[in-house]
C-alpha positions in Angstrom: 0.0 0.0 0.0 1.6 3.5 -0.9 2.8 5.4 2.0 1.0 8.9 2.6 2.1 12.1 3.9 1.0 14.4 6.9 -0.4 16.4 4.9 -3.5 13.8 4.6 -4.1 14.9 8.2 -5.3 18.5 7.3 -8.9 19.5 7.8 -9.5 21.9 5.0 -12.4 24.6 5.8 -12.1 26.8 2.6 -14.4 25.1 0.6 -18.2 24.4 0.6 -17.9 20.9 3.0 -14.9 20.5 5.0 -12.7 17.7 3.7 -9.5 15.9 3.9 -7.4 15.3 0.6 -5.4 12.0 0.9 -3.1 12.2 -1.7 -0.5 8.8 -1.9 3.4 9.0 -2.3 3.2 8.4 -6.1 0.2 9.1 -7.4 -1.1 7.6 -10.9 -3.9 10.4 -11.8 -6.4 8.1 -10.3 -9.0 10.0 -7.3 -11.8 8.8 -5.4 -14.7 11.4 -4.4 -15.1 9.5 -0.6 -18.7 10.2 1.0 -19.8 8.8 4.2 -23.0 7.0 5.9 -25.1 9.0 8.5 -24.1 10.2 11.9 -20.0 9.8 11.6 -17.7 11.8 9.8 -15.1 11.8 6.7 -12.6 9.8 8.0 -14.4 6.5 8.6 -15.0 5.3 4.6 -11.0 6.4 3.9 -9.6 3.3 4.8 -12.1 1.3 2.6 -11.1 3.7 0.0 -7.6 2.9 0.7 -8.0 -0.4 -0.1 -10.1 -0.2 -3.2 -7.5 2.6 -4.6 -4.5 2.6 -2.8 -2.7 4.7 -5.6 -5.6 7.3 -6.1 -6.1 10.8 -4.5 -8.9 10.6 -1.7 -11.2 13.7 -1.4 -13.0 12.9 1.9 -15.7 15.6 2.5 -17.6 15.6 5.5 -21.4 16.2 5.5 -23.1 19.7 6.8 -26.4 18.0 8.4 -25.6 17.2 12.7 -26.6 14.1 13.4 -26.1 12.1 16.5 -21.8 12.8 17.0 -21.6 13.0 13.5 -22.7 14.2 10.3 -25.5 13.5 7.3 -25.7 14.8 3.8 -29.4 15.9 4.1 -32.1 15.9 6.4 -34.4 12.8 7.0 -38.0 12.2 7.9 -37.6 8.6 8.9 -34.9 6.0 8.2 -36.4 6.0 4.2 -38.2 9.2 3.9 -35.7 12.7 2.9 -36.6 16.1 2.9 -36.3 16.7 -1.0 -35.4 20.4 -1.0 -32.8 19.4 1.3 -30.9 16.6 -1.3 -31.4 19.1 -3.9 -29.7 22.0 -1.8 -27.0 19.6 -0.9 -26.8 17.8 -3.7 -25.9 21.1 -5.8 -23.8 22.6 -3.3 -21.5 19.2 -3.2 -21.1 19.5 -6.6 -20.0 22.6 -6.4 -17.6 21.7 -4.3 -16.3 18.8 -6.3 -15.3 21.2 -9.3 -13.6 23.6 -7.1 -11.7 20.7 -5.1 -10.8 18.9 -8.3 -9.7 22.5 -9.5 -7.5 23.1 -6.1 -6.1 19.5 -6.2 -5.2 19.2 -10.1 -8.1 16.0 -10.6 -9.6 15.4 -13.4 -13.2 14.4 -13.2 -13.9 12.4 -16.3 -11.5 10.2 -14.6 -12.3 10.2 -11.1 -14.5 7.8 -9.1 -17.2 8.5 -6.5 -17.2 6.2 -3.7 -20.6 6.4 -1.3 -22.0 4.2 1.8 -25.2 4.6 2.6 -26.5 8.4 3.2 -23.3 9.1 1.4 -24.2 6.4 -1.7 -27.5 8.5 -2.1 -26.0 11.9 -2.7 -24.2 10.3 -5.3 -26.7 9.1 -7.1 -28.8 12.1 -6.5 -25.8 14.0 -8.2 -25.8 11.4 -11.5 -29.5 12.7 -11.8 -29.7 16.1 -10.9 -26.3 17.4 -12.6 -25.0 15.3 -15.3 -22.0 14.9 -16.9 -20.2 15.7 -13.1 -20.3 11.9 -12.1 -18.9 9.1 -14.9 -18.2 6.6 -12.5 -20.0 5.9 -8.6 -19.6 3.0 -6.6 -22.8 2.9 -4.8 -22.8 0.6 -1.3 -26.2 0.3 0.8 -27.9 3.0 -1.5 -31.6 3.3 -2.3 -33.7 6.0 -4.7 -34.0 9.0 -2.7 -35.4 11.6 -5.2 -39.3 11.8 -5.0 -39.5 12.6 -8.3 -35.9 11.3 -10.6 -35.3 13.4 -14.0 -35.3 11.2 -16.9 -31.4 12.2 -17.3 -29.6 10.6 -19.6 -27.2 8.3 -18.0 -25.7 6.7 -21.1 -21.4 6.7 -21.0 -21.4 6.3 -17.1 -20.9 2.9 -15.2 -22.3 2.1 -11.6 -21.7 -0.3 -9.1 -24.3 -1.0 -6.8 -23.5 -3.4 -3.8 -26.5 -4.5 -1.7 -26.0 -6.0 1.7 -28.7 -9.4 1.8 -29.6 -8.6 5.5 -29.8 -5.0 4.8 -33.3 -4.8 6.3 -33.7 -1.2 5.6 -32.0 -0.4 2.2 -32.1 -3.6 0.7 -35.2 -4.0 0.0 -34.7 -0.6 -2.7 -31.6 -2.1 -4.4 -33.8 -3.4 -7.2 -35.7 -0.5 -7.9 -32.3 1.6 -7.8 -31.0 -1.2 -10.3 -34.0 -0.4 -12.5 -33.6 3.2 -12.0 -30.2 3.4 -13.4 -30.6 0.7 -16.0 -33.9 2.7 -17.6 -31.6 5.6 -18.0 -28.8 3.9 -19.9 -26.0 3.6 -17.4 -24.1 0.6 -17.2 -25.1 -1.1 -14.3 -23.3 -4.0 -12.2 -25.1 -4.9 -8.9 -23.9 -7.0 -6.8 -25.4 -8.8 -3.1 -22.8 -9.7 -0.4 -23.6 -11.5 3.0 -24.0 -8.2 4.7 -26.2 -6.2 6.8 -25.8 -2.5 6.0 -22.2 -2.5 7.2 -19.5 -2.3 5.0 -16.9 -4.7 4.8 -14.2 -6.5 2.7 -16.1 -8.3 0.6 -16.9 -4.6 -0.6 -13.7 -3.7 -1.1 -12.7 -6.7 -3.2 -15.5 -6.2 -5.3 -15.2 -2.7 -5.7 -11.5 -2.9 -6.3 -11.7 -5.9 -9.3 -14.8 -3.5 -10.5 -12.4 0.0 -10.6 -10.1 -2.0 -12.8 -12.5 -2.5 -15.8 -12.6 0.2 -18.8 -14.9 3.3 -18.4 -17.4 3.0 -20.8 -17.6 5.2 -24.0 -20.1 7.8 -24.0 
C-alpha cells in the first residue's frame, strides 16, 4: 500500500464541506470522491477507499447535516423518507464543491471515481440525476432512490456499481428498484449482493477494487 504524507491529516475549511485530501506518495492520476453513511464523519469510509485505490487521491468531505456525533448529507423524515429540497440544496452545493476541489487539487473528473456508503451512496446518485455529466463513475454501497420525483437524465457513458447487503433490512429491500432506475436511464449497471447487513466490509472492497479496474465506458 503507498505510504502517505502528513499532509493527509489537514482539515481543510475553505471550501463548501470541510474535507481531507489523501493524496498517496506516487500518485497515478487516479482519485476517489469519498462520502460517508449518517451520523459519523469523513474519516471513517477512507480506509475502505484505501483499499479499493491505494494509488488514487482521496477527497473525503464531510457532510453539513448534525446528526447524533456525527454528520448527514441531508435531512431525513424517517430512516427511508428525505426532505427533498434538502438533497437538492445539498446535492448542488457538493457539486460545487467537487469542481472547485478537483480545481485546487489538479483531478480530473472524467477520470475520477465517486465512492458512497449509505446516506453518502444516495448523494451520489442524486448528483448522477440532478447534474449530469459531473459523475462518470460511482460506486454505490447500501444505496436506495431517494429523489421523490428522478429526472429522466440521460445516463448513457457512465458505469455504476451498486452493492446490496442481503440482510440490509432497511436499504435492501430498494436495491432493485435503484437497479432499475439506473438501467432505464442507460447507465451501465453492475449490482452485486454480499452477505452483509448495511455494514460495509471486505467483501466490498474486493468487489469494488476488481470492478475499478474495468474500462470506463464510451459515452
Amino acid at each position: 500500500m503507498s505510504e502517505y504524507s502528513d499532509e493527509n491529516s489537514i482539515l481543510h475549511g475553505d471550501l463548501g464541506f470541510r474535507y481531507r485530501a489523501v493524496t498517496p506518495e506516487k500518485s497515478t492520476g487516479k482519485c476517489l470522491f469519498v462520502l460517508h453513511g449518517s451520523g459519523v464523519d469523513e474519516t471513517t469510509l477512507i480506509p475502505l477507499a484505501r483499499k479499493i485505490a491505494p494509488d488514487a487521491t482521496l477527497v473525503a468531505a464531510r457532510g453539513r447535516i448534525p446528526q447524533d456525533d456525527g454528520f448527514r448529507w441531508f435531512e431525513r423524515i424517517t430512516p427511508t423518507s428525505f426532505e427533498q429540497t434538502s438533497i437538492r440544496d445539498e446535492t448542488a452545493a457538493y457539486a460545487e464543491f467537487a469542481v472547485e476541489a478537483s480545481v485546487r487539487h489538479g483531478l480530473d473528473l472524467q477520470r475520477a471515481t465517486f465512492l458512497g456508503y449509505s446516506n453518502g451512496a444516495n448523494v451520489v446518485s442524486s448528483l448522477m440525476l440532478l447534474h449530469p455529466g459531473l459523475v462518470r463513475q460511482a460506486a454505490l454501497l447500501r444505496a436506495m432512490p431517494v429523489l421523490d420525483t428522478s429526472p429522466m437524465t440521460d445516463l448513457g457513458g457512465t458505469r455504476v456499481l451498486i452493492i446490496a447487503g442481503a440482510a440490509d433490512q432497511t436499504y435492501g429491500p430498494f436495491a432493485p428498484a435503484l437497479v432499475t432506475l439506473f438501467s432505464e436511464r442507460r447507465a451501465e449497471v453492475d449490482a452485486r449482493i454480499v452477505a452483509s447487513g448495511h455494514e460495509f466490509g471486505a467483501a466490498d472492497a474486493a468487489i469494488a477494487r476488481q470492478w475499478l479496474a474495468g474500462p470506463m465506458p464510451t459515452a
